[in-house]
C-alpha positions as CSV (number, residue, x, y, z in Angstrom):
1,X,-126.6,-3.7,-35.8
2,X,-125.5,-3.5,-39.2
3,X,-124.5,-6.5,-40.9
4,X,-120.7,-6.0,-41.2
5,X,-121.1,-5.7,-37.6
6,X,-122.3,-9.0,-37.0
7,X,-119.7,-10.4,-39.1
8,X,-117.4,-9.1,-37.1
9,X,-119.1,-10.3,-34.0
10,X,-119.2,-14.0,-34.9
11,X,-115.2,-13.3,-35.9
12,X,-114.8,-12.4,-32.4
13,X,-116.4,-15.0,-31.2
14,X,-114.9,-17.6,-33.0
15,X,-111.0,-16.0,-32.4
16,X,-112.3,-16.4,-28.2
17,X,-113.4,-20.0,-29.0
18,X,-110.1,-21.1,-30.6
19,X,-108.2,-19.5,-28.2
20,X,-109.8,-20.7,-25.4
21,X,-109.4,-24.2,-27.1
22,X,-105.8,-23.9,-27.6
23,X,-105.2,-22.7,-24.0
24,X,-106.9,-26.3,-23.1
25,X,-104.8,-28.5,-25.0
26,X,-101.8,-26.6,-24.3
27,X,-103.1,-27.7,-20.6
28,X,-103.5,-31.1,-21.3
29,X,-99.9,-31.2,-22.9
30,X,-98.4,-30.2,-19.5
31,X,-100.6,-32.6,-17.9
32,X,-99.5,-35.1,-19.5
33,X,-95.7,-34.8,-19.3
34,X,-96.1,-33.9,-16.0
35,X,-97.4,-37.7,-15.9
36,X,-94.0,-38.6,-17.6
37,X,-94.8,-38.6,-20.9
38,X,-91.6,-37.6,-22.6
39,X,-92.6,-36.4,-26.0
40,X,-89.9,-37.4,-29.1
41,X,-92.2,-36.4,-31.5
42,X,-95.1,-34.4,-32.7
43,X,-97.2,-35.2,-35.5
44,X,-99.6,-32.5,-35.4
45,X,-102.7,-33.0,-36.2
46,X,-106.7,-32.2,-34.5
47,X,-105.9,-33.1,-31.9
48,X,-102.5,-33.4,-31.1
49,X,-101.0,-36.9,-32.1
50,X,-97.8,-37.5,-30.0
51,X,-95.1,-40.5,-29.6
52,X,-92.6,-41.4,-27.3
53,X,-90.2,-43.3,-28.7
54,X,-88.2,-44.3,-25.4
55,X,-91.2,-45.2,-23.4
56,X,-93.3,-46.5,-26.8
57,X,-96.2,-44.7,-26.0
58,X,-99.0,-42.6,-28.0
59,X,-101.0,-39.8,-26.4
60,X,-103.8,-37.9,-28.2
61,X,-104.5,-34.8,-26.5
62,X,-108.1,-33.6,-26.2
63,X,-109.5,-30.1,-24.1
64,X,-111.1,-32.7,-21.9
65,X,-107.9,-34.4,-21.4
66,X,-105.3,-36.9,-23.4
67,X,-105.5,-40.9,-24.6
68,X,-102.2,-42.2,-23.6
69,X,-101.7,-46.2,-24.8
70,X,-98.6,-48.3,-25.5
71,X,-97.2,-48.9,-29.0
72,X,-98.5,-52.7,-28.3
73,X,-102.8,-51.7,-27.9
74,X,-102.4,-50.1,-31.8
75,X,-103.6,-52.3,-33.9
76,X,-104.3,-50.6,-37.2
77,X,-103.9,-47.3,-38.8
78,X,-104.5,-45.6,-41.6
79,X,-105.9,-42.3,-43.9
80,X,-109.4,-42.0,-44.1
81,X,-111.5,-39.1,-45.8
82,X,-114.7,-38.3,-46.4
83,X,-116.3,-35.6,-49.3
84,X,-119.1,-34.7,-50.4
85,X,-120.8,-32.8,-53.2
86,X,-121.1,-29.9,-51.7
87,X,-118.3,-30.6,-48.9
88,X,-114.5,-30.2,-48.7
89,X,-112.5,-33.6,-48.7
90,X,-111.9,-34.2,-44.7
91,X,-108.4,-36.1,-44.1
92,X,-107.8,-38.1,-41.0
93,X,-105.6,-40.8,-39.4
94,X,-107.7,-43.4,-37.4
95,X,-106.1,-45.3,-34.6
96,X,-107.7,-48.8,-33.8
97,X,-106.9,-49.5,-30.3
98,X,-107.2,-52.6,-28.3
99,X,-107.0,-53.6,-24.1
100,X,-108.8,-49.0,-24.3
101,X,-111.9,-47.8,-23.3
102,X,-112.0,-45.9,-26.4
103,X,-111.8,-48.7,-29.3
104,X,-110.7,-45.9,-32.3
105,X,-109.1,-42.3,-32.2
106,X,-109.3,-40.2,-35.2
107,X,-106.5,-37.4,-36.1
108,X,-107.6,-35.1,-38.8
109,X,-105.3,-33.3,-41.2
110,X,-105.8,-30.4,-43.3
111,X,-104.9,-32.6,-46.9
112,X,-104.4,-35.7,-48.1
113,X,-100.8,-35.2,-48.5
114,X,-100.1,-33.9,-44.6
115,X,-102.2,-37.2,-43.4
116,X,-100.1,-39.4,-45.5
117,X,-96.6,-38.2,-44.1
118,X,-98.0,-38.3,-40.5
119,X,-99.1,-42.1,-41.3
120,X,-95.6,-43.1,-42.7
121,X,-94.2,-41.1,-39.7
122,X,-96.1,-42.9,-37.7
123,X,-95.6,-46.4,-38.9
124,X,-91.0,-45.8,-38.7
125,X,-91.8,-44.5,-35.3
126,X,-93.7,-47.5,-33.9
127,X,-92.2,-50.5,-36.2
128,X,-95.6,-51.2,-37.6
């Protein structure tokens, strides 16, 4: 195989891979409002960060499945990054969580600026 080929291959590949990825969250989401999450508002993100303002309730939603916790078990938030010399800058929100299996969440972003209006969203939304 030549090498444009190949390319083309692994381009493939990877379209399968995020498709298949986006069909499982997509799952998830219906899972969990099937649950009776009623979702007021989406704040994007990988993965999906979502609030419910009438029930006060965050879920992150995951292909394995979703974190759903009450306004009450987050107890900090804010904009992380990382970067490296030879890296991009990575942007993400993390969610410190208490009374959860899972003591921290993180919700990346694709810029600073993105993970920053998703924050202040976050903080009118749940009063913190």
């Amino acid at each position: 195989m030549g090498s444009l080929q190949w390319v083309l291959l692994a381009l493939l590949i990877m379209i399968g891979l995020a498709y298949w990825n986006y069909q499982r969250i997509d799952d998830q989401r219906k899972a969990l409002q099937t649950a009776g999450f009623q979702v007021s508002d989406d704040l994007k993100g990988s993965p999906p960060l979502l609030v419910s303002s009438s029930q006060r309730q965050i879920a992150v939603l995951q292909p394995s499945g979703y974190v759903r916790f009450d306004f009450d078990q987050l107890q900090q938030f804010e904009v992380r990054s990382n970067s490296g010399a030879e890296s991009e800058s990575h942007f993400r929100i993390a969610l410190g969580l208490s009374g959860m299996t899972v003591a921290e969440i993180e919700v990346g972003y694709e810029n600073e600026h993105r993970a920053a209006i998703a924050l202040k969203q976050l903080r009118q939304l749940t009063d913190h």
